[in-house]
VOBA-1610 file (N, C-alpha, C; in pm, whole numbers, padded with zeros to 5 digits, always signed):
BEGIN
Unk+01564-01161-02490Unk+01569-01028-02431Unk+01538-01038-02282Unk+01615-00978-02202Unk+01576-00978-02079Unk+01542-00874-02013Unk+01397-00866-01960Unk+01327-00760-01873Unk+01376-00690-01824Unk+01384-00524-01850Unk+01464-00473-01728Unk+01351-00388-01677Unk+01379-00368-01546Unk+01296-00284-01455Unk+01289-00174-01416Unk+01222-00070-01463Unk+01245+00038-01433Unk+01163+00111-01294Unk+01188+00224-01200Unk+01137+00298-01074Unk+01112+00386-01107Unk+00977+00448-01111Unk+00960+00600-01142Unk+00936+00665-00968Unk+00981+00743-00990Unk+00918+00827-00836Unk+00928+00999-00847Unk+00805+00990-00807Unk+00809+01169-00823Unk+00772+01204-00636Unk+00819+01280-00619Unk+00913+01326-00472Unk+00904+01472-00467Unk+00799+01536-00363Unk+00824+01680-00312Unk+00953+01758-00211Unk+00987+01829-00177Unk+01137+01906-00157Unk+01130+01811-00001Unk+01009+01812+00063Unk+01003+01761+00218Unk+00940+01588+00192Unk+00924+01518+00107Unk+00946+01408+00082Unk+00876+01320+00054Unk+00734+01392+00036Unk+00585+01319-00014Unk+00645+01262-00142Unk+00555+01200-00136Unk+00561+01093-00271Unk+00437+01135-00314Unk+00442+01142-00480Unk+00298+01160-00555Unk+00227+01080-00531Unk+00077+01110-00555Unk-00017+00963-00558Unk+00023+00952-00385Unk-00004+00965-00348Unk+00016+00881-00166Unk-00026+00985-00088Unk-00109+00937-00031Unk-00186+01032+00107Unk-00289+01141+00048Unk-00306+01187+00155Unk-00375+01335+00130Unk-00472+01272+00022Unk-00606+01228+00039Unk-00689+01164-00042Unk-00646+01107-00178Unk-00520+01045-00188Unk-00453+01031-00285Unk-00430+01076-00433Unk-00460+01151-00386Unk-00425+01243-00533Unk-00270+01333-00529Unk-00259+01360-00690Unk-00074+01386-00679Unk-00139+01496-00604Unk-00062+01548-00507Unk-00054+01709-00457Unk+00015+01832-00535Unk+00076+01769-00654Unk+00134+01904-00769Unk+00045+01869-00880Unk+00003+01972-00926Unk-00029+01942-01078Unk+00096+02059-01196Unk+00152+01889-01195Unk+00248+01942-01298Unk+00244+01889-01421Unk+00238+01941-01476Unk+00212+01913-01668Unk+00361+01797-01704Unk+00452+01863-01699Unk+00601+01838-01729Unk+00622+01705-01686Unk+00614+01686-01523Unk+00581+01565-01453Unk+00504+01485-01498Unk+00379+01477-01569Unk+00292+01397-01623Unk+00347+01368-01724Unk+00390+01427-01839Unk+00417+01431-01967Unk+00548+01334-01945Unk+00646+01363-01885Unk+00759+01240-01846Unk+00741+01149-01813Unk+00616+01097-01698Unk+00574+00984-01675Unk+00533+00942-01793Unk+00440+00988-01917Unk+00375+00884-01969Unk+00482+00859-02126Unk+00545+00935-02087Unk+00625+00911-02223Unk+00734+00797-02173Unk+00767+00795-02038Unk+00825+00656-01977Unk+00747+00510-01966Unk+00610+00551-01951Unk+00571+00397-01933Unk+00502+00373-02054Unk+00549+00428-02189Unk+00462+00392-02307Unk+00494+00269-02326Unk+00413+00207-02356Unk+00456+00023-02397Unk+00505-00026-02334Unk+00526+00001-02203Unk+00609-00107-02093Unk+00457-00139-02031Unk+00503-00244-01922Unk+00423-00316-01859Unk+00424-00212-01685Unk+00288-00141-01649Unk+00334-00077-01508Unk+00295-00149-01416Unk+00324-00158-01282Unk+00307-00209-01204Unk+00313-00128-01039Unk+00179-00128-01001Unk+00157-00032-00891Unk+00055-00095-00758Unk+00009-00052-00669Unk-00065-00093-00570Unk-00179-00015-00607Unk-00241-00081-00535Unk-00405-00005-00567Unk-00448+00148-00520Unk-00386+00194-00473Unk-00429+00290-00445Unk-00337+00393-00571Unk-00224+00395-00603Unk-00155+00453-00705Unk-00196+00392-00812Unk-00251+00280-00839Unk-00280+00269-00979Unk-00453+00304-01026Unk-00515+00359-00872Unk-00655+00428-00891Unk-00644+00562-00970Unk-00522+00615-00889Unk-00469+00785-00899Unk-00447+00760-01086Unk-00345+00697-01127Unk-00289+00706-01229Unk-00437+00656-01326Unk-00512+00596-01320Unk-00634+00561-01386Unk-00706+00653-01442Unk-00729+00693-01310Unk-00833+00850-01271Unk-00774+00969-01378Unk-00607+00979-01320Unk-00597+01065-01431Unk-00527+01029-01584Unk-00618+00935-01623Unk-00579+00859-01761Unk-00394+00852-01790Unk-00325+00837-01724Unk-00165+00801-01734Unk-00178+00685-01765Unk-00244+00632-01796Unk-00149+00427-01814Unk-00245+00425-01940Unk-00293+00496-02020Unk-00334+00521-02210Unk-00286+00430-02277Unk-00152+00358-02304Unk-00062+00322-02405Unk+00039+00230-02332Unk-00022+00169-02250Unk+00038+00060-02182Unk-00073-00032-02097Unk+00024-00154-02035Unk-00046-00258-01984Unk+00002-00237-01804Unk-00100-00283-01743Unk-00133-00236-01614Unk-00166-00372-01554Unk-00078-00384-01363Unk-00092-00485-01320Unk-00113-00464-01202Unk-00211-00458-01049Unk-00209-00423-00973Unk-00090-00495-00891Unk-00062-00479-00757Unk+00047-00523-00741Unk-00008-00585-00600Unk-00023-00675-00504Unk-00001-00683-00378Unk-00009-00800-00297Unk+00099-00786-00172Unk+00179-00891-00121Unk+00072-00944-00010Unk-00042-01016-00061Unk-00160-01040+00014Unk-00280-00985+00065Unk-00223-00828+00047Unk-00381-00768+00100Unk-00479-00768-00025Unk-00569-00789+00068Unk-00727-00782-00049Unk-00706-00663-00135Unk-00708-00612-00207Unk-00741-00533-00354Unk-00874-00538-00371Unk-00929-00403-00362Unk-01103-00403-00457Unk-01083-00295-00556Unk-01052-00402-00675Unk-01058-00327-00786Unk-01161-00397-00913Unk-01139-00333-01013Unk-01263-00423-01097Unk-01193-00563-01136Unk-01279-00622-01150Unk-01259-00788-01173Unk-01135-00772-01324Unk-01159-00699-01383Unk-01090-00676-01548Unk-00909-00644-01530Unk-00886-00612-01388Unk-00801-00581-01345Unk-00686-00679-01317Unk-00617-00720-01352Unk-00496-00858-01341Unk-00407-00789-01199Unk-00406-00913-01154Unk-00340-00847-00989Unk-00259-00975-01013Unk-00084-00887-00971Unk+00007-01018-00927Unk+00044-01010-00797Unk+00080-01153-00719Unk+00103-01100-00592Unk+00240-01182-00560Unk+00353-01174-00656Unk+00485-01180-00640Unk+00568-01077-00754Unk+00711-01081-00667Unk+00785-00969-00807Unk+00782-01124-00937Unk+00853-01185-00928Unk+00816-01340-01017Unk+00697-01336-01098Unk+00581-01342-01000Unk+00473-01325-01131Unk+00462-01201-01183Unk+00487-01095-01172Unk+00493-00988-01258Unk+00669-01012-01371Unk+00760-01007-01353Unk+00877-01074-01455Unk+00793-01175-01560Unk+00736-01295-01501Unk+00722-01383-01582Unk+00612-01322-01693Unk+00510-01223-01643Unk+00384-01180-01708Unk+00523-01076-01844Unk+00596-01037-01806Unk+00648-00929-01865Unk+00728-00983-01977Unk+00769-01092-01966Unk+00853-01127-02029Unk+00790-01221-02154Unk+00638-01293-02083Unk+00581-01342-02168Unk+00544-01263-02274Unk+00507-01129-02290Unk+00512-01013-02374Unk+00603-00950-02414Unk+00679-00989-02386Unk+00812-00913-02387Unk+00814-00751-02376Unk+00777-00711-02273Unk+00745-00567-02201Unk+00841-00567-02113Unk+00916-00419-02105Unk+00963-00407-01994Unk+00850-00343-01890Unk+00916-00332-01796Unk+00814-00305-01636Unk+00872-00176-01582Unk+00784-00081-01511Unk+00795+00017-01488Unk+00677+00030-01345Unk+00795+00022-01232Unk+00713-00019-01102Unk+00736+00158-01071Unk+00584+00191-01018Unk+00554+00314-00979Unk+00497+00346-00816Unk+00513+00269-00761Unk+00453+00291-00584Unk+00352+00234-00599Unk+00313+00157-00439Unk+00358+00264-00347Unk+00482+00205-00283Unk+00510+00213-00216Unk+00611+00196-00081Unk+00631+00056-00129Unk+00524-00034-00054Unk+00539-00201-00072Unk+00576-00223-00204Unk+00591-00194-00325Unk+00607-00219-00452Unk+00738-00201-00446Unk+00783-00068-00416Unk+00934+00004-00429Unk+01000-00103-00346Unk+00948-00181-00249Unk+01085-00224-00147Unk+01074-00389-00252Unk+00950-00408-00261Unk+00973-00559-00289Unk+01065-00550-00480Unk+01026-00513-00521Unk+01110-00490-00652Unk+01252-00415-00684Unk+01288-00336-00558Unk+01403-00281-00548Unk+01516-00354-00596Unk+01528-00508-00510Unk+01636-00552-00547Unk+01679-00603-00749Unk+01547-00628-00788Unk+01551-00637-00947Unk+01588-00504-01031Unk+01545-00380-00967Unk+01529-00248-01054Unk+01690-00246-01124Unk+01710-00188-01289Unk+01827-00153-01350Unk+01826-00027-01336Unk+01707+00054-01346Unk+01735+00229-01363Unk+01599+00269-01269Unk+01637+00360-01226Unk+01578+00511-01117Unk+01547+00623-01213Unk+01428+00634-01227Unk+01384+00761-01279Unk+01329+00850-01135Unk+01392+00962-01091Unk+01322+01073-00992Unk+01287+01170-01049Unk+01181+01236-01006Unk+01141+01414-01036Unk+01110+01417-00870Unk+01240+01501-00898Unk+01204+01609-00745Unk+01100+01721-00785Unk+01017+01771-00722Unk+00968+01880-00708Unk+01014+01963-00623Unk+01050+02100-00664Unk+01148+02165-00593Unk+01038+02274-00461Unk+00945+02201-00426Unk+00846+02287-00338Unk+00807+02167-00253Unk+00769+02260-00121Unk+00725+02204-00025Unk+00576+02149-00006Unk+00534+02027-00016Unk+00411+02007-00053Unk+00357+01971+00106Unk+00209+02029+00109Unk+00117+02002+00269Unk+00111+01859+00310Unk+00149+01832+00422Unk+00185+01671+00457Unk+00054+01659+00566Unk+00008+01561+00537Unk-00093+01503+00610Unk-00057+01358+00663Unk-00134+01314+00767Unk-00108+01185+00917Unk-00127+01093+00783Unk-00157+01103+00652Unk-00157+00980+00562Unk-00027+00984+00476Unk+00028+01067+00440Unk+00091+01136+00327Unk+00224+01043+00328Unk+00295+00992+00238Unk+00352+00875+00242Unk+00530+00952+00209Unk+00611+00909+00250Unk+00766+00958+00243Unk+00853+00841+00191Unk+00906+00930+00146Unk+01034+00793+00032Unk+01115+00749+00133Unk+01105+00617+00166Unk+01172+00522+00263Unk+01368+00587+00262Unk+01408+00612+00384Unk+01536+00613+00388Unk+01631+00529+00308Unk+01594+00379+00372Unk+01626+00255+00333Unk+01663+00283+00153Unk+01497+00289+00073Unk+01534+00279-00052Unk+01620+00435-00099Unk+01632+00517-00051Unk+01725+00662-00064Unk+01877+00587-00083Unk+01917+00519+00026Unk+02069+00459+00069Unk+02083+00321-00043Unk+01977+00277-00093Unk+01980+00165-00171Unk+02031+00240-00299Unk+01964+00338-00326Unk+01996+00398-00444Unk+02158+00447-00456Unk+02195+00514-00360Unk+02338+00589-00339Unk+02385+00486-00351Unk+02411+00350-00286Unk+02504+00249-00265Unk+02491+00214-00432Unk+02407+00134-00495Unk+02378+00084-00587Unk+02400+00135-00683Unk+02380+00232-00741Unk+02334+00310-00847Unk+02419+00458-00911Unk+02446+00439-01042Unk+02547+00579-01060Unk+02442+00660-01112Unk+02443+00770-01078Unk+02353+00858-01156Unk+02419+00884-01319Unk+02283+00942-01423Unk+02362+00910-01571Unk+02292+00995-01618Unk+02217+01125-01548Unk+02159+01226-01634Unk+02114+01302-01507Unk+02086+01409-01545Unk+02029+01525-01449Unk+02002+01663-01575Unk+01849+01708-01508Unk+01804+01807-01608Unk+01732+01869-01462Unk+01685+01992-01483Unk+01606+02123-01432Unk+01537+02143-01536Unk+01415+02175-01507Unk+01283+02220-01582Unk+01194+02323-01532Unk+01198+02471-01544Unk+01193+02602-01477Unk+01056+02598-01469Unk+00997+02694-01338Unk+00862+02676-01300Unk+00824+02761-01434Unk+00699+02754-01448Unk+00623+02821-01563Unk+00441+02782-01558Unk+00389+02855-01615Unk+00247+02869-01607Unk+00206+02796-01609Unk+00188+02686-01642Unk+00206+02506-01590Unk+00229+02413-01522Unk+00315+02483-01492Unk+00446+02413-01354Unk+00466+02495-01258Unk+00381+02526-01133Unk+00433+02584-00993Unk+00523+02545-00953Unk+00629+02478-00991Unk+00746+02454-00910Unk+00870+02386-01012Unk+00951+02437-01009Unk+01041+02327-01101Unk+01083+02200-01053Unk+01110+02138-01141Unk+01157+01992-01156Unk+01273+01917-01169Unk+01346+01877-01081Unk+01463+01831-01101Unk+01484+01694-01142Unk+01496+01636-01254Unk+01503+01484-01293Unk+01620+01437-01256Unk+01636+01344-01263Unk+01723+01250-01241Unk+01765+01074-01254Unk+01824+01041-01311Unk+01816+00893-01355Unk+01975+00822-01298Unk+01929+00689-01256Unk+02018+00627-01213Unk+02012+00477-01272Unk+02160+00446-01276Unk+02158+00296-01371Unk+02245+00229-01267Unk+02191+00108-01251Unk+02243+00017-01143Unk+02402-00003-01192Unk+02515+00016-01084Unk+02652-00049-01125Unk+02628-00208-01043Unk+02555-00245-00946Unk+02622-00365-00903Unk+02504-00466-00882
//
């Protein structure tokens, strides 16, 4: 069986990325959004940077899966219990030795270095404008145009705001053609 890689990214209307900046916490609390994330990374292997895989900790998302910090040399202070890889290679090889697929979630450095492996794009737009702060992190152009070039889209859903959800949700999934 061979590993495939999946991108989750959840994305406000002006271009924050969840988990990133603004004391890192998501800036939506959306039920719907959560509930899709964790029903995507059930039993796969995730793979995030330390600061998104604090966020996702904090708010118990990685329950029913295996967790790998991710980073391309900088120090990490996380707990010792914590398995840190610091190539896309050693995370494949960890994945495969389990035979888990992988489900890379941010931040930024994660998305660019694993880009070229990813088979499918999971997005949730949030259809609202979220408060941007001098930290607040934006979905790289670069990987936007990687996606268009690369990638056919193979589903699209809307999910209406509701007492839960201040804002609706636009999903979207893309499966690599090339």
């Amino acid at each position: 069986m061979r590993t495939k890689i999946i991108m989750i990214v959840s994305i406000s209307k002006n271009g924050v990325i969840a988990g990133m900046g603004k004391g890192y916490l998501t800036p939506w609390p959306m039920r719907n959004d959560e509930e899709s994330f964790k029903e995507t990374v059930n039993g796969k292997l995730v793979v995030a940077d330390e600061q998104v895989w604090r966020l996702l900790t904090h708010r118990k998302l990685l329950e029913n899966c295996k967790s790998l910090a991710f980073s391309l040399g900088k120090r990490i202070h996380l707990p010792q219990s914590v398995p840190v890889a610091k190539s896309v290679e050693e995370v494949i090889s960890h994945a495969e030795k389990t035979s888990q697929d992988i489900v890379v979630v941010g931040g930024m450095e994660v998305y660019q270095a694993f880009m070229p492996s990813v088979s499918k794009v999971c997005i949730s737009r949030i259809c609202g404008l979220v408060e941007r702060s001098t930290d607040s992190v934006y979905f790289d152009e670069e990987l936007h145009n990687s996606i268009r070039e690369n990638f056919d889209k193979i589903f699209d859903d809307v999910m209406e705001r509701d007492e839960q959800n201040p804002y609706p949700i636009a999903y979207s999934i893309y499966k690599r053609i090339n």
